[in-house]
N, C-alpha and C positions, 0 to 999 in steps of 0.2 A: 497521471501516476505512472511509473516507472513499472516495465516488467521484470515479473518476480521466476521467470523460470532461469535456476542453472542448471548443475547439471545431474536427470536424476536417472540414479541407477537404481536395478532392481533390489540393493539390500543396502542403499546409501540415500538419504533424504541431503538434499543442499539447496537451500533460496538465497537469491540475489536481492537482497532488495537496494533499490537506484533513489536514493534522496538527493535534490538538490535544495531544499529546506535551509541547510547549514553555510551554502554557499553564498544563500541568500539573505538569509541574517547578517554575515560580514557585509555584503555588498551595500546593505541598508543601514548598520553602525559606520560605515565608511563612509557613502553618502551623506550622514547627519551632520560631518564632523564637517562639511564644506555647504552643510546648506544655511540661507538667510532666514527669515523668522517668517517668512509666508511661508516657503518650504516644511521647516519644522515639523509641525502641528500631523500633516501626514505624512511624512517618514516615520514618522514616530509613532502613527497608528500602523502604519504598515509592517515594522518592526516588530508590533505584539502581534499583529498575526504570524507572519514567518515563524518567529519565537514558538508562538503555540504549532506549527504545524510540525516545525521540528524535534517537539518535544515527545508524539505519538509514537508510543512502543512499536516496534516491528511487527509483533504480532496482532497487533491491530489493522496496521498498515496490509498484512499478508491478509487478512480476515474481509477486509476491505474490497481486496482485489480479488479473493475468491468467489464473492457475492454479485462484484462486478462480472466478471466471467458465467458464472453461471447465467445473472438475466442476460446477458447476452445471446443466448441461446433458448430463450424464452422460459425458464425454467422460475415459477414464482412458488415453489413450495417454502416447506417451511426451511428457516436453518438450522439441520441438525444434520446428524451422520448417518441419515438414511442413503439405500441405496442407491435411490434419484437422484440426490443432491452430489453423491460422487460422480454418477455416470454423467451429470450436466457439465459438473469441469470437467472432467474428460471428452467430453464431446466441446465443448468450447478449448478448450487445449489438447489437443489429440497426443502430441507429443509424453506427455504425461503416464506416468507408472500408475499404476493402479495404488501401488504402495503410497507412493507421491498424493495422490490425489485423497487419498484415505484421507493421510496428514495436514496435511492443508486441510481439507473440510472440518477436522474435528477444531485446529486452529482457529475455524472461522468462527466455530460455534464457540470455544473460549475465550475468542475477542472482546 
């Protein structure tokens, strides 16, 4: 998964988020159009995943990688906007505003 930090200032929330999903669904319609019928069968399973992966709202995808971040720092509470569950992404992403990390947790929990 792609990292979600831009750039956040103390009264400006902004996320990157980095999909190559979309890139890959063309590469896998392009691919179909030159492959033989062994081929086929999984290009064409592989296209419905890409498909489905690229389809996942951003905010899920943000929700996603806040959760990641947090176990990363051993943090298995629960998910919600307690004060733990912020200070762990902040401690897994240090760079991060307090503001920032607020938003995103509550994101996480609306995912």
């Amino acid at each position: 998964m792609g990292n979600f930090l831009g750039s956040f200032g103390r009264k400006e929330l902004s996320v990157l988020t980095v999909r190559d999903a979309d890139d890959i669904v063309a590469a896998l319609r392009t691919a179909l159009t030159d492959a033989g019928e062994v081929e086929r069968p999984g290009l064409e399973a592989a296209l419905r995943v890409a498909e489905e992966a690229a389809a996942v709202p951003e905010r899920e995808l943000r929700g996603r990688w806040v959760r990641e971040q947090r176990a990363s720092v051993g943090y298995l509470g629960p998910d919600d906007e307690s004060v733990r569950a912020v200070k762990a992404l902040r401690d897994a992403q240090p760079e991060l505003s307090l503001l920032a990390a607020v938003q995103l947790t509550r994101d996480a929990v609306r995912a």
